[in-house]
C-alpha positions as CSV (number, residue, x, y, z in Angstrom):
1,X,-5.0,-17.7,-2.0
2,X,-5.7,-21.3,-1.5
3,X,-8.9,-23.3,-1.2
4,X,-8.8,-25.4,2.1
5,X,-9.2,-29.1,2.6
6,X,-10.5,-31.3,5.6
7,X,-9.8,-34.6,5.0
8,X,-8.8,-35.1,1.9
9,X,-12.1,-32.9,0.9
10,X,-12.9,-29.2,-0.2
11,X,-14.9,-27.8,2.4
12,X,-18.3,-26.1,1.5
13,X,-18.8,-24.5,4.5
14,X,-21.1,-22.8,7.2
15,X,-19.9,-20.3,9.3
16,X,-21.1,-20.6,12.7
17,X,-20.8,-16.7,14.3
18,X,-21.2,-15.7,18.0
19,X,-22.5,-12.0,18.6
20,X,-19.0,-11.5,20.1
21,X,-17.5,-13.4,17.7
22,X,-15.9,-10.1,15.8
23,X,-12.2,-10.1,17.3
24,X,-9.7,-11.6,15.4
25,X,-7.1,-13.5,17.6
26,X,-10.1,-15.6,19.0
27,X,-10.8,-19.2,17.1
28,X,-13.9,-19.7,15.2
29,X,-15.4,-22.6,13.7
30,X,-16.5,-23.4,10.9
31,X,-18.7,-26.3,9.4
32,X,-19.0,-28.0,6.3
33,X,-22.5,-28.5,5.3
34,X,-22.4,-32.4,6.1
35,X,-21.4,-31.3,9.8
36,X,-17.1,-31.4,9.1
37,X,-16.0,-28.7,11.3
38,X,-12.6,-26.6,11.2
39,X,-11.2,-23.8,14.1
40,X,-10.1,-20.7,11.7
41,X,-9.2,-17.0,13.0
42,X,-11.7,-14.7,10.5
43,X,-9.2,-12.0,8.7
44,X,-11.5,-10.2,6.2
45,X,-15.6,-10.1,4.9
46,X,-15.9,-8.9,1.5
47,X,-19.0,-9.3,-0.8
48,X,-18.1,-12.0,-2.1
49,X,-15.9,-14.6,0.1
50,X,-14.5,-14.6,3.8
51,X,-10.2,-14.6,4.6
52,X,-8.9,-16.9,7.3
53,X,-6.0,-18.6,8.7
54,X,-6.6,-22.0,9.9
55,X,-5.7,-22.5,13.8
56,X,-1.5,-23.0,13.9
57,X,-1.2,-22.0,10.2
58,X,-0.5,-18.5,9.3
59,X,-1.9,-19.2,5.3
60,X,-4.2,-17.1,4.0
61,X,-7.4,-18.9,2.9
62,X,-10.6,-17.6,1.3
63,X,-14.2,-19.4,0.5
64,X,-16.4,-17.9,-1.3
65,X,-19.9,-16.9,0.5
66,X,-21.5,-18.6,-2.3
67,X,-20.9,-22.2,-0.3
68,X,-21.9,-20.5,3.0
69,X,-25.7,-21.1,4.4
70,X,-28.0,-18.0,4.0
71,X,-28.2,-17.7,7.7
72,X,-24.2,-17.5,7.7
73,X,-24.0,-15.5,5.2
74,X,-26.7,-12.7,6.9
75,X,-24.2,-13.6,9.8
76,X,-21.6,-11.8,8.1
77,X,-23.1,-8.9,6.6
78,X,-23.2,-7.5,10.1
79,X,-19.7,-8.3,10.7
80,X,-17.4,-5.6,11.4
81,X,-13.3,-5.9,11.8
82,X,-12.1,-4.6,15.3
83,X,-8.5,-2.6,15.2
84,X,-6.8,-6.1,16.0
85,X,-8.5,-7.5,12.9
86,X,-7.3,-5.4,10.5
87,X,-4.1,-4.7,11.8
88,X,-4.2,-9.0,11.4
89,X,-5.5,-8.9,7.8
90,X,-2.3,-6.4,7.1
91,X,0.0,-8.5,8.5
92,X,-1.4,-11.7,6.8
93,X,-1.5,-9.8,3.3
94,X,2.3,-8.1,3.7
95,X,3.6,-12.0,4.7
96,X,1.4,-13.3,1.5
97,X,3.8,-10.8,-0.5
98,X,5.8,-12.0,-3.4
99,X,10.0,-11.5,-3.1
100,X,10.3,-7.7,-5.9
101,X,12.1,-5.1,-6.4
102,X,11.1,-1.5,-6.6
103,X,13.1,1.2,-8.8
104,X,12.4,5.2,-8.7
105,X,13.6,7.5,-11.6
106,X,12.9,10.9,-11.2
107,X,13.7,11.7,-14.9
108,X,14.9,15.3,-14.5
109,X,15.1,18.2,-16.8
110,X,17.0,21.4,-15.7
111,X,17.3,24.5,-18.1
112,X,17.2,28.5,-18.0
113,X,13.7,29.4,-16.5
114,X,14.0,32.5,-18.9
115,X,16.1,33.7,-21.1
116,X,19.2,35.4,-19.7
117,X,18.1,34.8,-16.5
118,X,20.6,31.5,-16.5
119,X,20.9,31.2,-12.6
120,X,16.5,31.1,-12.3
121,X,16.4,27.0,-13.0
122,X,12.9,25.6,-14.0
123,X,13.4,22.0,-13.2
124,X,10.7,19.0,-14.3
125,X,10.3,15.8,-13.1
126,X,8.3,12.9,-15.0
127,X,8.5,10.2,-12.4
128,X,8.8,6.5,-13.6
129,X,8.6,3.7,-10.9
130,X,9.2,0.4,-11.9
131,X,8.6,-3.4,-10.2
132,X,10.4,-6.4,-10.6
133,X,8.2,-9.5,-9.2
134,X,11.6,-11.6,-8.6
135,X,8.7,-14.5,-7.8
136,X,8.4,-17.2,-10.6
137,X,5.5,-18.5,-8.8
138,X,3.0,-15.8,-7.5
139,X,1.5,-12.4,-9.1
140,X,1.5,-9.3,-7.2
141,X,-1.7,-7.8,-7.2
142,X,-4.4,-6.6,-4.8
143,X,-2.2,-4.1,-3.5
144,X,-1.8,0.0,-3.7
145,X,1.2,2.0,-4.6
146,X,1.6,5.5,-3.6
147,X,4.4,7.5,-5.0
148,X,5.5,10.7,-3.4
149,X,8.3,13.2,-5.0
150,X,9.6,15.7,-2.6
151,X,10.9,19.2,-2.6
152,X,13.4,20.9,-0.5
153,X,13.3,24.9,0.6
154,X,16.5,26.5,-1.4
155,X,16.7,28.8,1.8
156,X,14.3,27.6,4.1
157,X,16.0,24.2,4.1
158,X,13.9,22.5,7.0
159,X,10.5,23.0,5.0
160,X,9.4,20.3,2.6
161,X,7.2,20.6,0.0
162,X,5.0,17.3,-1.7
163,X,5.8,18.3,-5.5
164,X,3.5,15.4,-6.7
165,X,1.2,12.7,-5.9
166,X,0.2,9.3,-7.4
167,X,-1.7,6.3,-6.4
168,X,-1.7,3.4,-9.1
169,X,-3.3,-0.5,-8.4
170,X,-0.3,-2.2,-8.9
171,X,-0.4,-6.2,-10.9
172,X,2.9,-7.6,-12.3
173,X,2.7,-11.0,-12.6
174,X,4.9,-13.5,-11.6
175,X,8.1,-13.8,-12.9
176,X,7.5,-10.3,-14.7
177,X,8.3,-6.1,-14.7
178,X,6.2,-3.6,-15.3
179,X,6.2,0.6,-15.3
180,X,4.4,2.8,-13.9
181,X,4.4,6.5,-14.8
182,X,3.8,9.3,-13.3
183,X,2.7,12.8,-14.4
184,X,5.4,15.5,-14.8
185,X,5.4,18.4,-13.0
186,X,7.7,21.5,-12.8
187,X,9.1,23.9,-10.2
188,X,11.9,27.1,-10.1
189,X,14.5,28.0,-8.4
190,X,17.4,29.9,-7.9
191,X,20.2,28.6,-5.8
192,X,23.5,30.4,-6.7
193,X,22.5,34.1,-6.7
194,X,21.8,36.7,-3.5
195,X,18.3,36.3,-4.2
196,X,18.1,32.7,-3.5
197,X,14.8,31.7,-3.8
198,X,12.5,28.3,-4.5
199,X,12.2,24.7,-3.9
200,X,14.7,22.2,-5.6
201,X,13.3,18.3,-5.9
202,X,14.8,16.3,-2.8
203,X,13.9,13.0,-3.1
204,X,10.9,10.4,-3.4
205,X,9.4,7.7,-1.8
206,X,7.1,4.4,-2.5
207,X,4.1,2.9,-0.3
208,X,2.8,0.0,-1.0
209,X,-0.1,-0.5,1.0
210,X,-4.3,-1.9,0.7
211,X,-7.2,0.1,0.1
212,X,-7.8,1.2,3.8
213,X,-4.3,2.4,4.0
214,X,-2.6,-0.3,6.3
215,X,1.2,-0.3,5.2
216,X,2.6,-2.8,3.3
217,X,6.1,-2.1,2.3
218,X,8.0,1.4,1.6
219,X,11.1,2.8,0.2
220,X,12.7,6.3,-0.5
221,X,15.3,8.5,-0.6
222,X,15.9,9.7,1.6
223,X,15.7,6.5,4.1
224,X,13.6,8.6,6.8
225,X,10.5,8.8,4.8
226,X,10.6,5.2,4.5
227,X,10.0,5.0,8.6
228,X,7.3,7.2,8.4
229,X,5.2,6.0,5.6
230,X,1.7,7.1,7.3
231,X,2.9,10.5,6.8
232,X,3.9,9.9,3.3
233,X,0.7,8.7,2.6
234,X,-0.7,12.0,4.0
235,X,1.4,14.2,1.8
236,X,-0.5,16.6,-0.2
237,X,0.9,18.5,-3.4
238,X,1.8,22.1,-2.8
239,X,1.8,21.7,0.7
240,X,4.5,22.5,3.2
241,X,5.8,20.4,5.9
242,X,8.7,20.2,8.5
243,X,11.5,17.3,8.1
244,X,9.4,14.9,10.0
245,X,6.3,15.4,7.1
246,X,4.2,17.0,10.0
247,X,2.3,19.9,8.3
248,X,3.4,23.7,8.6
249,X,1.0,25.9,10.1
């Protein structure tokens, strides 16, 4: 995030706030201490600094509420994001993105669940997701990531089932990889006798997304869980669900 300038200056700044001054989309102005004033659209309030573009610039900027007035600052405790504001803080952060790469490996194990029993499988998983930050120049960090590993019914193939479920707070810096590993977990099944039975792992997917859940980039396999990554995020282990991840009565 950048500090802003007006003028050639850093601005220490007072936020001036209008009771109805809560809806992002409409300008608001702010003013340096010595009177310098500058038309921003408020993003986010956190505890510690406000996010804004500046009018006609879609960069994300933050001050700290240390160099706001205590009236501004009192101001802003009260502040609350409508739906258009956070749906314009998720946009701002998923543009503020660095260029990466994502990689799923579901690390499989398949063996005999018991002896002589060769066609009853016990299959594990021990996920392993790992991030490329292809950007020399900026870190990824601040963000979520949500990984899902799916299950498909042996017989009962239009029933999913979320095998496991990880959240990690994901930071690679620039120019860097890093792993991330889930826990294993292990299921049977039996697909090659009369007495088919069981789920057999189907696929994953990958949310990354901020801590109130707003989407910020998915992938999977398959594809379609990609377009539906509110569902994704929903996914509970154990659980059953039809092929559009809507829950099974």
């Amino acid at each position: 995030m950048i500090q802003p300038t007006f003028t050639g200056f850093r601005l220490g700044i007072i936020l001036v706030v209008a009771l109805a001054a809560t809806i992002v989309g409409v300008a608001e102005e702010l003013v340096s201490k010595d009177g310098r004033k500058i038309e921003v659209t408020i993003l986010t309030v956190t505890e510690d600094q406000v996010s804004f573009h500046r009018v006609g610039n879609k960069r994300v900027y933050q001050i700290p509420l240390s160099d706001l007035s205590e009236d501004t600052v009192t101001l802003l405790q009260d502040w609350k994001p409508s739906p258009s504001a956070k749906a314009a803080a998720s946009k701002a952060k998923k543009e503020s993105l660095p260029s990466f790469e994502i990689t799923f490996e579901a690390k499989k194990n398949n063996r005999a669940a018991e002896p002589r029993k060769e066609r009853n499988r016990r299959e594990s998983i021990s996920p392993k997701i790992t991030i490329e930050n292809v950007d020399r120049n900026k870190n990824l960090e601040g963000v979520k990531m949500t990984a899902v590993s799916f299950s498909r019914g042996v017989v009962e193939k239009r029933t999913i089932k979320g095998l496991k479920t990880d959240t990690f707070d994901v930071s690679v810096v620039a120019g860097s990889t890093r792993s991330y590993q889930c826990k294993g977990t292990s299921y049977v099944f039996d697909k090659a006798s009369k007495k088919k039975h069981g789920f057999k792992y189907q696929g994953y997917a990958v949310v990354l997304h901020d801590k109130d859940g707003n989407v910020l980039y998915g992938k999977s396999s398959p594809e379609g869980y990609a377009k539906i990554p509110k569902q994704v995020l929903a996914v509970e282990a154990g659980k059953s669900y039809n092929l559009n991840l809507e829950p099974r009565s």
